[in-house]
N, C-alpha and C positions, 0 to 999 in steps of 0.2 A: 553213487556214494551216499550213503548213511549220516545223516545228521541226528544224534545223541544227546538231547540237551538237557541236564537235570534238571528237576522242579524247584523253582524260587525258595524254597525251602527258608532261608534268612531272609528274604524283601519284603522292606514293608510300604504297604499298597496305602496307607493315611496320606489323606491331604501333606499333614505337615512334612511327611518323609519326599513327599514329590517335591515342596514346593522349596525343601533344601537342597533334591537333587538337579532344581532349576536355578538356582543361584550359582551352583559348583561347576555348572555345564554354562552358563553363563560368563564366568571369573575363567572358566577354560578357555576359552574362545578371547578373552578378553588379552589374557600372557601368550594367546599366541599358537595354542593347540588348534587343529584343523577337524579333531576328530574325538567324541567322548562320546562314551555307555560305560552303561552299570550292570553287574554281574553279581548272582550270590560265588560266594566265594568256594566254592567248587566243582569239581570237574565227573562228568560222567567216566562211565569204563571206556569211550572211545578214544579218548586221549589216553588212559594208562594204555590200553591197547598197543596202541601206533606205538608209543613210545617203545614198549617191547618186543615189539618185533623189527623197532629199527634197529636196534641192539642188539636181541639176536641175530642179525644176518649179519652182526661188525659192518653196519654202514656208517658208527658214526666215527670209525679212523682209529684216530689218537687221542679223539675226545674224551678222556676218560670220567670227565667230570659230568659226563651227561650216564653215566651207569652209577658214579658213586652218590649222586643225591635224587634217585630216580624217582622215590617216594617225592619228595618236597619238590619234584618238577610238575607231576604229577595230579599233586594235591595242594589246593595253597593252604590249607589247614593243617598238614604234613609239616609246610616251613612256619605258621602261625598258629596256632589253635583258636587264637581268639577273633581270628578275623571275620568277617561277619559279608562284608561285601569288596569285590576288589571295582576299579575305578580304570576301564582301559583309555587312555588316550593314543592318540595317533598326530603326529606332524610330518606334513608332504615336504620330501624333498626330490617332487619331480623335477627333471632337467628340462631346461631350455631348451629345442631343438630336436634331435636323433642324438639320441644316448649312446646308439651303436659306432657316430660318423669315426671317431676317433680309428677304429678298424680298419676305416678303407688307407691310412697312413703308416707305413708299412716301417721308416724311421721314428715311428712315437709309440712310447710305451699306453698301453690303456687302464687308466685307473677306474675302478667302480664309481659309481654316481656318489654313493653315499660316504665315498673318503675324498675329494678332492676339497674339502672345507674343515673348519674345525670337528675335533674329536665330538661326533653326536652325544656320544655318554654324556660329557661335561654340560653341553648343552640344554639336552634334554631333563637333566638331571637338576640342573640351576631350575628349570620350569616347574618341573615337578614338584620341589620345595617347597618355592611359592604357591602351588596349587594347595599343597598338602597344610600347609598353616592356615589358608583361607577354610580346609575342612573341618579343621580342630574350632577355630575360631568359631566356626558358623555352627556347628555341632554344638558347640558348647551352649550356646543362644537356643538352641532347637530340642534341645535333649537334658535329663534330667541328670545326665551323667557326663561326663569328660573324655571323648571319642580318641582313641589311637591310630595313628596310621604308621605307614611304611610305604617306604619311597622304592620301586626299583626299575631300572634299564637295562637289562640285557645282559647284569653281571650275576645272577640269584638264582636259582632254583627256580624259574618262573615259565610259565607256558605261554609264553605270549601270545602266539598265533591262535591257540584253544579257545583263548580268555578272550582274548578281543572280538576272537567270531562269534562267542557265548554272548558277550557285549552289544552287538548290532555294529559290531564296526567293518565288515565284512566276513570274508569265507577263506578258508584254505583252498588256494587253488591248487589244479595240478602239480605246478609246480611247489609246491608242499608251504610257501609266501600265504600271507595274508592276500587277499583283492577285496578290495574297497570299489564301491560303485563311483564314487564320487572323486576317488584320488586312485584307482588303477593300485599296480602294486610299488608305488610309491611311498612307504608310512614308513616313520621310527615309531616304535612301538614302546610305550611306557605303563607303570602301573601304579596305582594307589592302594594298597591294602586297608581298610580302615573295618574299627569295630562296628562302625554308624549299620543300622539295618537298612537300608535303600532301595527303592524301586526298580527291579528290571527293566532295561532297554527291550524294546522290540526288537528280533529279528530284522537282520538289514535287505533280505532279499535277495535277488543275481545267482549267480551261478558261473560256472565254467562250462555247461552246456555239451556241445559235441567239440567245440575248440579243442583242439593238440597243439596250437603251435608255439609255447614253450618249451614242450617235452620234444618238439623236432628242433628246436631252434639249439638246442644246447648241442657245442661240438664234443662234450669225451662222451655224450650219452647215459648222464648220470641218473635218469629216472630208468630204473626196473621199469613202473606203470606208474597210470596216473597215481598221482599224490604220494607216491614213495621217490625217495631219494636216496643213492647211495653216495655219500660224500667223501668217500675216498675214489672217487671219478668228477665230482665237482671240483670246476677250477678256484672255485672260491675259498674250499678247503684248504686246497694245493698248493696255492700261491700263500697262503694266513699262516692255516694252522698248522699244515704237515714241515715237520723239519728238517726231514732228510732229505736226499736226494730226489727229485720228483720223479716217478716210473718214466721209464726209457721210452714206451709203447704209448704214455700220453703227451710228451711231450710236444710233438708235432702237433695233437688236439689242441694245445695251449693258445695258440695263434702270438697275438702282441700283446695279451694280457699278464699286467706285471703284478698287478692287487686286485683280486677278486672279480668276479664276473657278474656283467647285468644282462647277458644274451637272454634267457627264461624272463627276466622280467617286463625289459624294454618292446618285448613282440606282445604283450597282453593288450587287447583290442579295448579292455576296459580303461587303456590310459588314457585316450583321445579325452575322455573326461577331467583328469587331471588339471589343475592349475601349477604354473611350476610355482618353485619355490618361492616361501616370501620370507622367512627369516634372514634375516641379516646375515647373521652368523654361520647358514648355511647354505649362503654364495658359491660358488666355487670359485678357487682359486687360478688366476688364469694361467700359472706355471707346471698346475694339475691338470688342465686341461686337456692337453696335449704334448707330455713332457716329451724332450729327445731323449733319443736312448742311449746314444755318443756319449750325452753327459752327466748321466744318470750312471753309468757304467763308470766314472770317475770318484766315483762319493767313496771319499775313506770313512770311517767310522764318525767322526768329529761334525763334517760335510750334512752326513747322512740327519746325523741328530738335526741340526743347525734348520735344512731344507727343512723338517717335516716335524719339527715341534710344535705342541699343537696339533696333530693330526693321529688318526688313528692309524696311520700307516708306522709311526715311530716305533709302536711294541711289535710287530715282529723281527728288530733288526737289522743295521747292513748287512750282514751276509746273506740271509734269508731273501730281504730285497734284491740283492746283486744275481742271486741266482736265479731269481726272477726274470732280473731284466737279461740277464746270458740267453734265458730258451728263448725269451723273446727276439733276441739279437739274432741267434739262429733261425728261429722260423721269418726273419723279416725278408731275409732273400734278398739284401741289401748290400753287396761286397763293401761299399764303402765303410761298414760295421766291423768286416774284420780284423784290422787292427786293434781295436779296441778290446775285442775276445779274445783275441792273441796276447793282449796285455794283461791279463785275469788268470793266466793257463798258471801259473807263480804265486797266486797270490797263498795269503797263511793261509786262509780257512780249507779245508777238503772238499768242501760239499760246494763253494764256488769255483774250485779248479777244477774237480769234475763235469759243472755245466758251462766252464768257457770252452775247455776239449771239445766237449759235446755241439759245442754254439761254431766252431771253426772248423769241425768236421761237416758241419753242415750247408755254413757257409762253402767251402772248397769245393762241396760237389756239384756249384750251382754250374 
């Protein structure tokens, strides 16, 4: 793989520009971020690249939103013109333990690492704030002019994974995630746009080397090859963002996974380095941990909210959830489950009467 990095073109190499980008990197660490570098604020052809050919091959689904602001993904000058340097942070929310353990429990549904606590957006984004006023402020003191920024997490037009690695915060591993030497593929991933011209990070170094084992560890087989992804075979996708029905032929791939998957990430050799998490706020909850699926299969609409306010699991939904936790109920190979599927074959929605059918046909044939 080809590393593409364009030339600092906006970074300024003066004393004073360093010695503001050492205050900011400092006041980072200090609110709580685990991870900062500085990047000029734009991206070589190898990001537009990827981007279009993940889009021509329709890997990215039903994401529509990743074809209609392809420019401003792209380019972060595309979504700013005035931006001059962006600002990657990273916060570890490595887990405690085996991320995978939840698996071997065939009555509990398995939530992703990165939803079983408060909604990261909110979180990350309270931090960001406070980082981004410490910039204006300190700019202002530093500079002859009055520096703008922009705050974003994961909702923008924003390349994160490019930016960050352009950053020194690690690399795109195979499986197409950020890897960090120091936090594995562990990171929420935030940005800072600001006018300020700023010193480049170094390069972070590492690599993904001859390692495969994310791209064998995933069960629907959603990498083509290294660092391509198709995410209309990612469970992540499946269980989030796709609406309908989930394919008939993946669903047995799904296993007990009810929100998203961390199989590709939890195998990366580079965790062992990791610290788990230290934010507060992104504890996990110990009802997330290991939810039952008996009673998770009971959540009427009202329930649903009630559980998971606060959480990023709320925006997809009860019915999206429930269908979720249906394949799961099926793949559990648990008869004591059946009833419960049996009790959803009725319910309003279509798209979860078709996978409790689905979840009690499967049950029956055990």
């Amino acid at each position: 793989m080809t590393t593409d990095t364009p030339p600092p073109r906006h970074a300024d190499p003066s004393p004073a520009a360093s010695r503001l980008a050492a205050r900011i990197r400092d006041k980072a660490l200090e609110l709580g971020f685990d991870a900062i570098g500085f990047c000029p604020a734009t991206l070589g052809p190898e990001a537009r690249t990827r981007l279009q050919d993940f889009l021509a091959n329709g890997y990215h689904g039903e994401m529509s939103w990743l074809a209609e602001r392809m420019e401003q993904r792209s380019q972060p000058t595309a979504l700013w013109p005035e931006a001059r340097t962006v600002i990657a942070l990273g916060t570890s929310y490595a887990p405690e333990g085996n991320a995978l353990a939840t698996l071997q429990k065939p009555e509990c549904g398995n939530i992703s690492v990165y939803a079983r606590h408060r909604d990261y957006h909110d979180v990350i984004k309270g931090m960001l704030k406070h980082l981004a006023q410490f910039v204006v402020r300190e700019g202002k003191q530093a500079t002859p002019t009055s520096p703008e920024v922009k705050v974003f997490v994961d909702t923008a037009p924003v390349a994160e994974k490019p930016l960050a690695a352009q950053a020194g915060l690690g690399w795109q591993g195979k499986h197409t995630n950020l890897v960090s030497r120091r936090h594995g593929s562990w990171l929420f991933l935030g940005e800072i746009y600001t006018t300020l011209a700023l010193p480049a990070s170094p390069p972070s170094g590492g690599g993904c080397g001859s390692c495969s084992r994310c791209l064998t560890a995933c069960p629907t087989q959603a990498f083509p090859a290294p660092y391509q992804m198709d995410a209309r075979r990612c469970i992540s996708y499946l269980t989030i963002e796709h609406a309908g029905p989930i394919p008939t032929e993946l669903r047995p791939l799904i296993g007990t996974h009810i929100y998203g998957c961390d199989d590709c990430l939890a195998v990366c050799p580079w965790n062992r380095f990791a610290r788990t998490a230290r934010h507060i706020k992104l504890q996990p909850r110990a009802d997330l941990i290991a939810p039952d699926l008996a009673t998770l299969s009971q959540l009427d609409d009202a329930a649903f909210r009630t559980l998971f306010s606060g959480s990023p699991i709320k925006r997809i939904g009860r019915n999206r959830f429930i269908r979720n936790v249906l394949i799961a109920i099926g793949n559990s190979r648990t008869p004591s489950l059946l009833p419960h599927a049996r009790a959803l074959c009725t319910d309003p929605d279509a798209i979860v009467r078709d996978a409790a059918h689905w979840s009690v046909a499967q049950l029956e044939s055990i």
